[in-house]
C-alpha positions as a LaTeX table, in Angstrom:
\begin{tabular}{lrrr}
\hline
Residue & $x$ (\AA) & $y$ (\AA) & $z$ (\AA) \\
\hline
Unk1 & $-31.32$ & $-32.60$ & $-8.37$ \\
Unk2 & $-32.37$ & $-33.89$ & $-11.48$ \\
Unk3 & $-31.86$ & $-32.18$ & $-15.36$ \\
Unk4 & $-34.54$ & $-33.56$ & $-16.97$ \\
Unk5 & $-35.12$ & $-33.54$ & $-21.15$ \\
Unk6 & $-33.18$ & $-29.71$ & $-20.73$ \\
Unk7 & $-32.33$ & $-27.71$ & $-23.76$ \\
Unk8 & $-30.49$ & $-24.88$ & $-23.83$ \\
Unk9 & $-29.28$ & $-22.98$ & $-27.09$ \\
Unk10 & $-27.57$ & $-19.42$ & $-27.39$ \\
Unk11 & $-28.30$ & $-18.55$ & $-31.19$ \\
Unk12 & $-27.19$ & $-21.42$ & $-33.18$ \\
Unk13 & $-25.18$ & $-22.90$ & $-30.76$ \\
Unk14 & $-26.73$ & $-25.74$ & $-29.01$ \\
Unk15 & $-25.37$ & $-27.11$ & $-26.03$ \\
Unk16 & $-27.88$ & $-29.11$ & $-24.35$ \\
Unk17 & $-30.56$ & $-31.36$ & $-26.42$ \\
Unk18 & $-33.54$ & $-33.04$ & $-24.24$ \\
Unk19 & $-30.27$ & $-33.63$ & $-21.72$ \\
Unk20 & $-31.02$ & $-35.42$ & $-18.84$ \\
Unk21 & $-28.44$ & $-36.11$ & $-15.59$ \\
Unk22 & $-29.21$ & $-37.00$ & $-12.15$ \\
Unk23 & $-26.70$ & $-35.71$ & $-9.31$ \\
Unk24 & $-27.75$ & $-37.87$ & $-5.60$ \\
Unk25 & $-29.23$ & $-35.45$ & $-2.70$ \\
Unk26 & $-25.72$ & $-34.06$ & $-0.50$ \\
Unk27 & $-23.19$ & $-35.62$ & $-2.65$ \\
Unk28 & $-20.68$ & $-34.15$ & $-5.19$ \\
Unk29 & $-20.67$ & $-35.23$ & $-8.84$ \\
Unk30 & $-17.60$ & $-34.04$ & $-10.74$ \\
Unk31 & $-18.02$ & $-32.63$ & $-13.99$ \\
Unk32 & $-15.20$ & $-32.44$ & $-16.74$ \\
Unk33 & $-15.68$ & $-31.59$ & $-20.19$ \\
Unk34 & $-13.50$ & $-29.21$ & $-23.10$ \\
Unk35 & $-14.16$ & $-25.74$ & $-23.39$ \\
Unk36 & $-17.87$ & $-25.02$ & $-24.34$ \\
Unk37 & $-18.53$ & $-28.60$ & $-23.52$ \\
Unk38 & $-21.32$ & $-26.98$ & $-21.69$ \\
Unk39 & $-20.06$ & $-26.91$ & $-18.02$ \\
Unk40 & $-20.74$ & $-23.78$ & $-17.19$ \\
Unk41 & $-24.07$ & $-23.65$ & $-18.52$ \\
Unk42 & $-25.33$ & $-26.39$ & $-16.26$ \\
Unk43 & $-23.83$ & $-24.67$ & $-13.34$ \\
Unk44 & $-25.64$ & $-21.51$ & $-14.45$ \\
Unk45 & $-28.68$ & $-23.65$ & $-14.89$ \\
Unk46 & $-28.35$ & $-25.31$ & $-11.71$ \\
Unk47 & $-28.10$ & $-22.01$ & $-9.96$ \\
Unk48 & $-31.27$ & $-20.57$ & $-11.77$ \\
Unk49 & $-28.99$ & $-17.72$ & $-13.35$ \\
Unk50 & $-30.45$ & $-18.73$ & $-16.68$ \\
Unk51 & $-33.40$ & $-20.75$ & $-17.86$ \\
Unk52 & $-33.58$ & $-23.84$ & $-19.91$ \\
Unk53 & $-35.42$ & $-23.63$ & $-23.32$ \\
Unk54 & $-37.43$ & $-26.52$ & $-22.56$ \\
Unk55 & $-37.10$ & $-29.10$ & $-20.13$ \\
Unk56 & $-36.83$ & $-28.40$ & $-16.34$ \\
Unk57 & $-33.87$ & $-28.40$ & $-13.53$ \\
Unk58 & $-35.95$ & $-30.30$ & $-10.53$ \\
Unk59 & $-34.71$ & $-29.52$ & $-6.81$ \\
Unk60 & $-35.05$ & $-31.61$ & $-3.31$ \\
Unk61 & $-36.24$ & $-29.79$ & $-1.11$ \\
Unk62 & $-32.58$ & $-29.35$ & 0.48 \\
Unk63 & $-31.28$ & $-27.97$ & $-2.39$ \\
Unk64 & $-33.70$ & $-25.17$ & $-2.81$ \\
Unk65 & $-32.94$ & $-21.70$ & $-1.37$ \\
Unk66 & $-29.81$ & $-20.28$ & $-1.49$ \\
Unk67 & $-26.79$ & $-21.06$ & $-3.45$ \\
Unk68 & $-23.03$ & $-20.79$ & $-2.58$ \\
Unk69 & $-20.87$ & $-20.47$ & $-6.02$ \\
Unk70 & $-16.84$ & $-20.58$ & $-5.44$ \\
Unk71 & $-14.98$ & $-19.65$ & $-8.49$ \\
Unk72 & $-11.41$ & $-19.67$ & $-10.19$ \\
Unk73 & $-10.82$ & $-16.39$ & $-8.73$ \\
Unk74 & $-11.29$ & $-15.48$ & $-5.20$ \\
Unk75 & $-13.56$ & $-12.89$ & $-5.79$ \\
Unk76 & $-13.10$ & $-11.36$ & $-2.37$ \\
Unk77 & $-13.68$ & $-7.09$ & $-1.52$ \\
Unk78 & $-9.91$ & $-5.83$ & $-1.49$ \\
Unk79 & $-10.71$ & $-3.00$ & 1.02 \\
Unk80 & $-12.65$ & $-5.49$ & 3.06 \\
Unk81 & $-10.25$ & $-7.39$ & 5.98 \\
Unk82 & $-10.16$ & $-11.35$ & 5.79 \\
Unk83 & $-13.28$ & $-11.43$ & 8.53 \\
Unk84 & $-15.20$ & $-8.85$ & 7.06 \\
Unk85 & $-15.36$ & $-10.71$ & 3.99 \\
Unk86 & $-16.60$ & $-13.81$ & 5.19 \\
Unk87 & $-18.91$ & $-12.12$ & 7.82 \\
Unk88 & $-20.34$ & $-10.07$ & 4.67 \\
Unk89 & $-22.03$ & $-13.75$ & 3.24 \\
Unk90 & $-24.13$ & $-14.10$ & 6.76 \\
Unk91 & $-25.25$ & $-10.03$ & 6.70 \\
Unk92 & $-28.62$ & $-11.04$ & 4.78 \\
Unk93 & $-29.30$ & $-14.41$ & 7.01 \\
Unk94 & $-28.04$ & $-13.38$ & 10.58 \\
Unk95 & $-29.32$ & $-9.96$ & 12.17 \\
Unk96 & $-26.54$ & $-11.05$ & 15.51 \\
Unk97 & $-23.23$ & $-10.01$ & 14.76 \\
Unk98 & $-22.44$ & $-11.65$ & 18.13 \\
Unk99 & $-23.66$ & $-14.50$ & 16.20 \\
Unk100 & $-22.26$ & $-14.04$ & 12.45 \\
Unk101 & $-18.83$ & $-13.39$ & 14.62 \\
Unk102 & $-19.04$ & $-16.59$ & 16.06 \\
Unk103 & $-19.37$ & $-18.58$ & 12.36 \\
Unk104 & $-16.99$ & $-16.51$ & 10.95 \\
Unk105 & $-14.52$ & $-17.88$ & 13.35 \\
Unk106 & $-15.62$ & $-21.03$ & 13.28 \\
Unk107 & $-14.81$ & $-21.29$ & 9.52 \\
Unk108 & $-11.90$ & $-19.16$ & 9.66 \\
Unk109 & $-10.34$ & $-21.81$ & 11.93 \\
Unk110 & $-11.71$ & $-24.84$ & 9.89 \\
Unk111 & $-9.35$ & $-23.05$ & 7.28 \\
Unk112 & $-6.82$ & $-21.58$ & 9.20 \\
Unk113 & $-7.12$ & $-18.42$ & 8.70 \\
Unk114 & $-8.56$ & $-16.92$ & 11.54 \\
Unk115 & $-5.19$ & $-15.72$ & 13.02 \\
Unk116 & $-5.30$ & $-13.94$ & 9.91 \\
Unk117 & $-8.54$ & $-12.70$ & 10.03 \\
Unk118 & $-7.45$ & $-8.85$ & 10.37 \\
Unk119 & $-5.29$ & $-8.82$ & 7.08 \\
Unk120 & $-6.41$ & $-7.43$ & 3.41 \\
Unk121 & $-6.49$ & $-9.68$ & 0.21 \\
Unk122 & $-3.94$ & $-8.02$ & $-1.09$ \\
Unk123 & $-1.81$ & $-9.22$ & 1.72 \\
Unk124 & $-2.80$ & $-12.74$ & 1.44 \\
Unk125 & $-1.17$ & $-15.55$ & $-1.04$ \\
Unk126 & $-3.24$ & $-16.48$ & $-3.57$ \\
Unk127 & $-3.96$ & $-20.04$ & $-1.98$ \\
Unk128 & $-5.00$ & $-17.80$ & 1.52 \\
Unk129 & $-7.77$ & $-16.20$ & $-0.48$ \\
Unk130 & $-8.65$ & $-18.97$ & $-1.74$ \\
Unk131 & $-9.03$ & $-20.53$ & 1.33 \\
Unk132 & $-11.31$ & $-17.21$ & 1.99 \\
Unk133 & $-13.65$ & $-17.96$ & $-0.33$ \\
Unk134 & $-13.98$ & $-21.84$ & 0.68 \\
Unk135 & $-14.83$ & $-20.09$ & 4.56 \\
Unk136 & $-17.20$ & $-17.52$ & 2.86 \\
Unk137 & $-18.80$ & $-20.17$ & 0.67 \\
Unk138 & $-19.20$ & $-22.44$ & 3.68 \\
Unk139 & $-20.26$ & $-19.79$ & 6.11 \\
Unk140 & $-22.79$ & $-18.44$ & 3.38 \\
Unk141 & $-26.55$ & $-20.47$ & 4.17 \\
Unk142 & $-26.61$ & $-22.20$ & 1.16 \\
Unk143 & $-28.75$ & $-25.46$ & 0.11 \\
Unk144 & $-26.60$ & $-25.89$ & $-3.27$ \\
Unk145 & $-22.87$ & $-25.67$ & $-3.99$ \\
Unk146 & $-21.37$ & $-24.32$ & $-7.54$ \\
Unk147 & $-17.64$ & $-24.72$ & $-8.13$ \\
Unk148 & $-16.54$ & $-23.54$ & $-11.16$ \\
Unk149 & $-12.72$ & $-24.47$ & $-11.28$ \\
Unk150 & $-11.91$ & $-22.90$ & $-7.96$ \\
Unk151 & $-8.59$ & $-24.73$ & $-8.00$ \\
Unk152 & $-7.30$ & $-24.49$ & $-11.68$ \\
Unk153 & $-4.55$ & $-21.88$ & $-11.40$ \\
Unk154 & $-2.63$ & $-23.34$ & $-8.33$ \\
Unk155 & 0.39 & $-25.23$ & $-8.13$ \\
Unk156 & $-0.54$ & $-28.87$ & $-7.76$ \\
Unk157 & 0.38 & $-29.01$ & $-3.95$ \\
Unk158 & $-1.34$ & $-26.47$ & $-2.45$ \\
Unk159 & $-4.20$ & $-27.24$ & $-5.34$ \\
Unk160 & $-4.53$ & $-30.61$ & $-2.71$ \\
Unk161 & $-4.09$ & $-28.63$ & $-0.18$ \\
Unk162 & $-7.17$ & $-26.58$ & $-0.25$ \\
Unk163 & $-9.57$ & $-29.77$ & $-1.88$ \\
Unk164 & $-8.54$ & $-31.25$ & 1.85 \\
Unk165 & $-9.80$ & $-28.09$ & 3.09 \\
Unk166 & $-12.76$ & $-27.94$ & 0.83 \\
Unk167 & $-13.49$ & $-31.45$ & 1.84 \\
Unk168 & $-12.91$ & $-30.82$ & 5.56 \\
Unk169 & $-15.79$ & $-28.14$ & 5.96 \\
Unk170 & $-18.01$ & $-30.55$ & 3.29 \\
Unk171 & $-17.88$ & $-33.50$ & 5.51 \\
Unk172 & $-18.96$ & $-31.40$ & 8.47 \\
Unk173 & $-22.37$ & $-30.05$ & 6.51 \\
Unk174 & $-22.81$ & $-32.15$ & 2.67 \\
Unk175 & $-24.77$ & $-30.37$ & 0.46 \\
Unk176 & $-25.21$ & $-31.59$ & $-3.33$ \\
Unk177 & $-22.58$ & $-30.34$ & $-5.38$ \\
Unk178 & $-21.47$ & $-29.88$ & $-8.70$ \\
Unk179 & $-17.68$ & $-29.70$ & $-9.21$ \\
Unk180 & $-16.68$ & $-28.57$ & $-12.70$ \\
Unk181 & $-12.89$ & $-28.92$ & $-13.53$ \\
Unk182 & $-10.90$ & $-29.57$ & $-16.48$ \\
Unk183 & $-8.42$ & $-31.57$ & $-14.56$ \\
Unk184 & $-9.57$ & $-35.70$ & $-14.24$ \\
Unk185 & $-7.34$ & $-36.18$ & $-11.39$ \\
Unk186 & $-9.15$ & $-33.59$ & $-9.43$ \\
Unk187 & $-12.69$ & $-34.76$ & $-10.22$ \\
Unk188 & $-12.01$ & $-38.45$ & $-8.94$ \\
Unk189 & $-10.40$ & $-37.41$ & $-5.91$ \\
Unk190 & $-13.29$ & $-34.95$ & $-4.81$ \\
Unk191 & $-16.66$ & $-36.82$ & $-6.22$ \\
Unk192 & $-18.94$ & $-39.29$ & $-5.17$ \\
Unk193 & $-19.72$ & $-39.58$ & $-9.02$ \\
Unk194 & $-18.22$ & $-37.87$ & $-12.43$ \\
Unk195 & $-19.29$ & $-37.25$ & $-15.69$ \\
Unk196 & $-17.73$ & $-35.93$ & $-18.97$ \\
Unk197 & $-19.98$ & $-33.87$ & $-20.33$ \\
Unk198 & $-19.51$ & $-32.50$ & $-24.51$ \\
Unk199 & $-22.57$ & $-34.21$ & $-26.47$ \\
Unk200 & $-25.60$ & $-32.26$ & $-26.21$ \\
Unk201 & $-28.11$ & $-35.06$ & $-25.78$ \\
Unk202 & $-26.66$ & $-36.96$ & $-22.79$ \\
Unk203 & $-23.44$ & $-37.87$ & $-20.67$ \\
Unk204 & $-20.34$ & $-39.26$ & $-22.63$ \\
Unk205 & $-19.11$ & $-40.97$ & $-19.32$ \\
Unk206 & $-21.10$ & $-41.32$ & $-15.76$ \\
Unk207 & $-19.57$ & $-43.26$ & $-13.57$ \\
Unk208 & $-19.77$ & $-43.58$ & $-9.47$ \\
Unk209 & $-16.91$ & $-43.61$ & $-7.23$ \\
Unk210 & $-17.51$ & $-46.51$ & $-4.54$ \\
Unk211 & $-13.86$ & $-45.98$ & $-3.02$ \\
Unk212 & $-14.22$ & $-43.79$ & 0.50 \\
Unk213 & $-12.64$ & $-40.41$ & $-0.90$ \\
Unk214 & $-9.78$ & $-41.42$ & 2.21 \\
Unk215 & $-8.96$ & $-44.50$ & 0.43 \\
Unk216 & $-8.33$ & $-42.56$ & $-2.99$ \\
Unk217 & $-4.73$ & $-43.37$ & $-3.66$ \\
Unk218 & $-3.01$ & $-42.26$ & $-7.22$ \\
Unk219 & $-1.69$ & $-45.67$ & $-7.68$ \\
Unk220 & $-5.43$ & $-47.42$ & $-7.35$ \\
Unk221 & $-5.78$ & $-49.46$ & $-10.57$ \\
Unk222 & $-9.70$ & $-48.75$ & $-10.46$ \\
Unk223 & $-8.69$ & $-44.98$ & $-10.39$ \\
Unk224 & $-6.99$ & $-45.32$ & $-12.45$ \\
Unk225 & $-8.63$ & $-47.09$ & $-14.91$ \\
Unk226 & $-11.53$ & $-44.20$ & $-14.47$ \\
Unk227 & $-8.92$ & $-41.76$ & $-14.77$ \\
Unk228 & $-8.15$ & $-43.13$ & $-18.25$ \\
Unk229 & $-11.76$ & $-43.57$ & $-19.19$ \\
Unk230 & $-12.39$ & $-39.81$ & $-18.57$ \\
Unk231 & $-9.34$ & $-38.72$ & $-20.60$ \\
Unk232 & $-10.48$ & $-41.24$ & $-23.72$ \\
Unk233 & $-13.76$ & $-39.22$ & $-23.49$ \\
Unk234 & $-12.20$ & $-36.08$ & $-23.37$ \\
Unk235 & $-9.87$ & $-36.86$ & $-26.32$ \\
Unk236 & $-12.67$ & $-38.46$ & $-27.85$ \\
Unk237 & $-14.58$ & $-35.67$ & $-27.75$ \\
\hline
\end{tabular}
């Protein structure tokens, strides 16, 4: 996928200027940036919820169709059971529901939810609907992943928790991804690449991540040392 010369303005607020990025076919670039840094508007751009000004968002052919967006909040149907609200993303793409029951489970399991599969959201944690909307987004036959800080309000533990998960159903089918979080730590230890995003014309910081995502410990000095680079440009910003 490829932004190339995008603008984007709402009024006088502009938050992209001729911008240009490049995010690598069925990998997951990481995207940080303060509040109305513009993150969400290149998600929303991305997913062709809103159209750029000028300039054009230009798609592989993998990464047209469909798209799967997970969010900060679970969104899930609370008079809907845990099954019924994953099998409800395959209703439009799969006229079997021998066949939708069969990837429902499938994902449920990659989860571990699917001994849970008969209970409501409101009987779930917060981190087990989560893990809901990671199946449903999974499950759902996308060509593009959106995740719009799907792990910010979670306790750091099980916020690792369900990026293992996350990463668990990736690795089985990669799609290109953008990640937007707020949090640096997170954005190194899920991306192939990650950029800090807050001047209008271009990147602040792009930088890819050679160490295999298994290797990622928090006391690697390279990490590290792109840890600290994406907080300068933060701060900086």
């Amino acid at each position: 996928m490829r932004f190339e010369e995008v603008s984007k303005a709402y009024g006088e607020t502009v938050v992209f200027d001729r911008f240009s990025l490049a995010v690598k076919e069925r990998t997951i670039l990481s995207v940080v940036g303060p509040s109305g840094g513009g993150k969400t508007t290149l998600l929303h751009l991305a997913s062709g919820l809103i159209e750029a000004d000028s300039g054009q968002v230009v798609k592989e052919e993998s990464e047209r169709g469909a798209v799967s967006y997970l969010f900060q909040e679970p969104r899930l149907i609370p008079t809907s059971t845990v099954f019924a609200n994953v099998e409800l993303a395959l209703r439009s793409s799969e006229a079997c529901a021998k066949v939708r029951a069969q990837i429902v489970e499938h994902y449920l399991t990659m989860v571990g939810l699917w001994e849970d599969r008969f209970l409501y959201p409101a009987q779930l944690s917060g981190g087990m609907r989560q893990r809901v909307a990671i199946a449903r987004s999974f499950a759902h036959p996308s060509s593009l992943m959106l995740l719009d800080e799907p792990f910010q309000s979670l306790d750091i533990k099980l916020r690792y928790s369900l990026m293992d998960a996350f990463l668990k159903l990736w690795r089985e089918r990669a799609k290109t991804t953008l990640f937007v979080t707020h949090d640096p730590k997170e954005a190194i230890a899920l991306g192939d690449a990650v950029c800090c995003l807050s001047d209008p014309t271009k990147p602040l910081l792009y930088q890819t991540i050679d160490t295999p995502r298994e290797e990622r410990g928090i006391d690697d000095g390279r990490l590290l040392a792109l840890e600290a680079q994406l907080i300068k440009a933060l701060l900086g910003s």
